[in-house]
C-alpha positions as MATLAB code, in Angstrom:
seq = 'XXXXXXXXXXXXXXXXXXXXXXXXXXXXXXXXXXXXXXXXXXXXXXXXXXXXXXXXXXXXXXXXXXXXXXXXXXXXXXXXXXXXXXXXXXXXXXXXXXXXXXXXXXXXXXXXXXXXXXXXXXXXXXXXXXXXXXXXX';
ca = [
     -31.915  162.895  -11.717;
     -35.715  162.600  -13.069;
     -36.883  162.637   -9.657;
     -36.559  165.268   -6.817;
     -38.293  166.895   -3.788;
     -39.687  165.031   -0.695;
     -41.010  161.987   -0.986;
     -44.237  163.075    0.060;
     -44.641  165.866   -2.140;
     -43.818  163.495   -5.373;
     -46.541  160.984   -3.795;
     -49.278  163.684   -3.506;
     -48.717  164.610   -7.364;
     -48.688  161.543   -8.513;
     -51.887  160.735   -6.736;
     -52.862  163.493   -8.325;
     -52.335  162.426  -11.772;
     -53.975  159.065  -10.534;
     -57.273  160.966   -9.793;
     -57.260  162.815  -13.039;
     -57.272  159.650  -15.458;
     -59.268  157.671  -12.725;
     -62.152  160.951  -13.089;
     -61.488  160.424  -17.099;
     -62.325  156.581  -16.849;
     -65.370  157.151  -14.310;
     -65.705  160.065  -16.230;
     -66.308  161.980  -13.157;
     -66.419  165.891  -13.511;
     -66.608  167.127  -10.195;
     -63.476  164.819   -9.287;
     -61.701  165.744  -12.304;
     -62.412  169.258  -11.794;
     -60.404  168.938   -8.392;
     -57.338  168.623   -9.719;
     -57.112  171.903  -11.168;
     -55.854  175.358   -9.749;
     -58.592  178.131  -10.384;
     -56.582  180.431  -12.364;
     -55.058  177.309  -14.885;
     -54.006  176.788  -18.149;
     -54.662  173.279  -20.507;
     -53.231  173.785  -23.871;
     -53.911  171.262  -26.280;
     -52.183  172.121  -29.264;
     -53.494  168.965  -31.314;
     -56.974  169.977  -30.726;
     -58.736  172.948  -32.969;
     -59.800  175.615  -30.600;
     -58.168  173.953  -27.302;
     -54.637  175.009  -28.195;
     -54.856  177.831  -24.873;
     -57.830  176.903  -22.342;
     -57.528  179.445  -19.445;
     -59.110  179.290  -15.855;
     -60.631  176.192  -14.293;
     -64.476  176.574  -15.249;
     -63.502  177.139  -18.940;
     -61.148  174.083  -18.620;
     -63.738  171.701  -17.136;
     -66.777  173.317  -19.616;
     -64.243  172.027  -22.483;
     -63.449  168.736  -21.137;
     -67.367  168.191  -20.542;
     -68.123  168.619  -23.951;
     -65.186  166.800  -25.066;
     -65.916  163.753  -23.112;
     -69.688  164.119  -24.846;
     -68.024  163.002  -28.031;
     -66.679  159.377  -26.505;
     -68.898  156.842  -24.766;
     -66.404  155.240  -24.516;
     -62.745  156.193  -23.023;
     -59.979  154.533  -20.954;
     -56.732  156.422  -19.338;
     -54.056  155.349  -18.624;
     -50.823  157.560  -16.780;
     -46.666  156.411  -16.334;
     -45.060  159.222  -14.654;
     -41.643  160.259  -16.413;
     -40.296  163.206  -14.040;
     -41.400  164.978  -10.978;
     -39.263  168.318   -9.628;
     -40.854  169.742   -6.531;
     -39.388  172.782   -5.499;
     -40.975  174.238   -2.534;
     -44.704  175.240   -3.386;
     -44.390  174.622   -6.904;
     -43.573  171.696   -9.451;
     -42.941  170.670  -13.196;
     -43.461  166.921  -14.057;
     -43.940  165.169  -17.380;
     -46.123  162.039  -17.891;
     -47.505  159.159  -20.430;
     -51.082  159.193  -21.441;
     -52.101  156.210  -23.255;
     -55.807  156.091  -23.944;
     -58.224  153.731  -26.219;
     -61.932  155.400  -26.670;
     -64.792  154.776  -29.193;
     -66.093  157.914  -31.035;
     -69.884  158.559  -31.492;
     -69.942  156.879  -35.196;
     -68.112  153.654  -33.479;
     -64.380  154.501  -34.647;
     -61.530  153.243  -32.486;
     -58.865  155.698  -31.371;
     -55.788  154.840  -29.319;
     -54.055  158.038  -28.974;
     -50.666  158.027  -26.947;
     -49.255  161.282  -25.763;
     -46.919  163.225  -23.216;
     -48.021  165.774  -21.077;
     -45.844  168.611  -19.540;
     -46.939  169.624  -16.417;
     -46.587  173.262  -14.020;
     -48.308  172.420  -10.353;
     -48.817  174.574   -7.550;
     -49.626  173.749   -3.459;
     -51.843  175.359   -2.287;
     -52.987  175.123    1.573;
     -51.366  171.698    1.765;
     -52.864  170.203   -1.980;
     -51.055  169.775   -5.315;
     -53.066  170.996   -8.177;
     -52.400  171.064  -11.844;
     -51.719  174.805  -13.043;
     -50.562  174.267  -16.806;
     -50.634  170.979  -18.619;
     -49.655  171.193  -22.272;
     -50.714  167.610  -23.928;
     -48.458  166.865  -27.373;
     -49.620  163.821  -29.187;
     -46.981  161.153  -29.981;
     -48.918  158.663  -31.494;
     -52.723  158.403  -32.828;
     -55.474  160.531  -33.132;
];
C-alpha cells in the first residue's frame, strides 16, 4: 500500500509539501525555509554544484540564489507515497514547474522527488529530498 501511518501524520506532510511549492510560487524564503530540519540534506543531482547541499542555511542560501535566476516560476506538487513510521517518514512526490529564465527562455521541467522527514516537537520537516529530473530542463 502507497499510503501508511495516521491520518494525521500523512495530512501534516502533505501540508508540508503544500507550503514548500506555495513559498516557491510566492517565492517566500522565510516560509520556505520552514520546512526544513536544521541539520538537512537537498541533493540535486541534475544541478552542477547542488548534487549534496548540507544543513538548512546552506540549503536556503542555494535556493535564494537559485530563485535569482527565474522571475518567473510556478510549482506545482501530486503526492505519490507517504510511510510514516513513528517520528520519521519517506514519501515521494511530482514536481511539475513552468519558469522564465533571465534571457526570457521557457522551461517546464517535470521531476520526482524522494523524500526522508523527521517530527520534531509535534512538526514534520523535510530532512533529505533528492530531486531527479524526468522531463525538461
Amino acid at each position: 500500500m502507497p499510503f501508511s501511518g495516521s491520518t494525521e501524520d500523512r495530512l501534516a506532510i502533505r501540508e508540508l509539501m503544500d507550503i514548500y511549492a506555495d513559498a516557491v510560487n510566492q517565492r517566500d524564503s522565510a516560509l520556505w525555509a520552514s520546512t526544513w530540519a536544521e541539520d538537512s540534506a537537498w541533493k540535486l543531482p541534475v544541478i552542477p554544484g547542488m548534487e549534496n547541499l548540507k544543513g538548512k542555511d546552506t540549503i536556503v542560501s542555494s535556493w535564494e540564489a537559485g530563485m535569482a535566476m527565474f522571475p518567473f516560476i510556478f510549482m506545482s506538487i501530486s503526492v505519490g507515497d507517504i510511510q510514516v513510521s513513528g517520528d520519521t517518514a519517506t514519501a515521494r512526490s511530482y514536481t511539475s514547474e513552468v519558469g522564465t529564465t533571465l534571457e526570457g527562455e521557457e522551461i517546464r521541467p517535470r521531476g520526482q522527488y524522494d523524500d526522508q522527514l523527521v517530527k520534531v516537537d509535534g512538526q514534520w520537516f523535510f530532512k533529505e529530498r533528492v530531486f531527479n529530473s524526468m522531463y525538461g530542463e
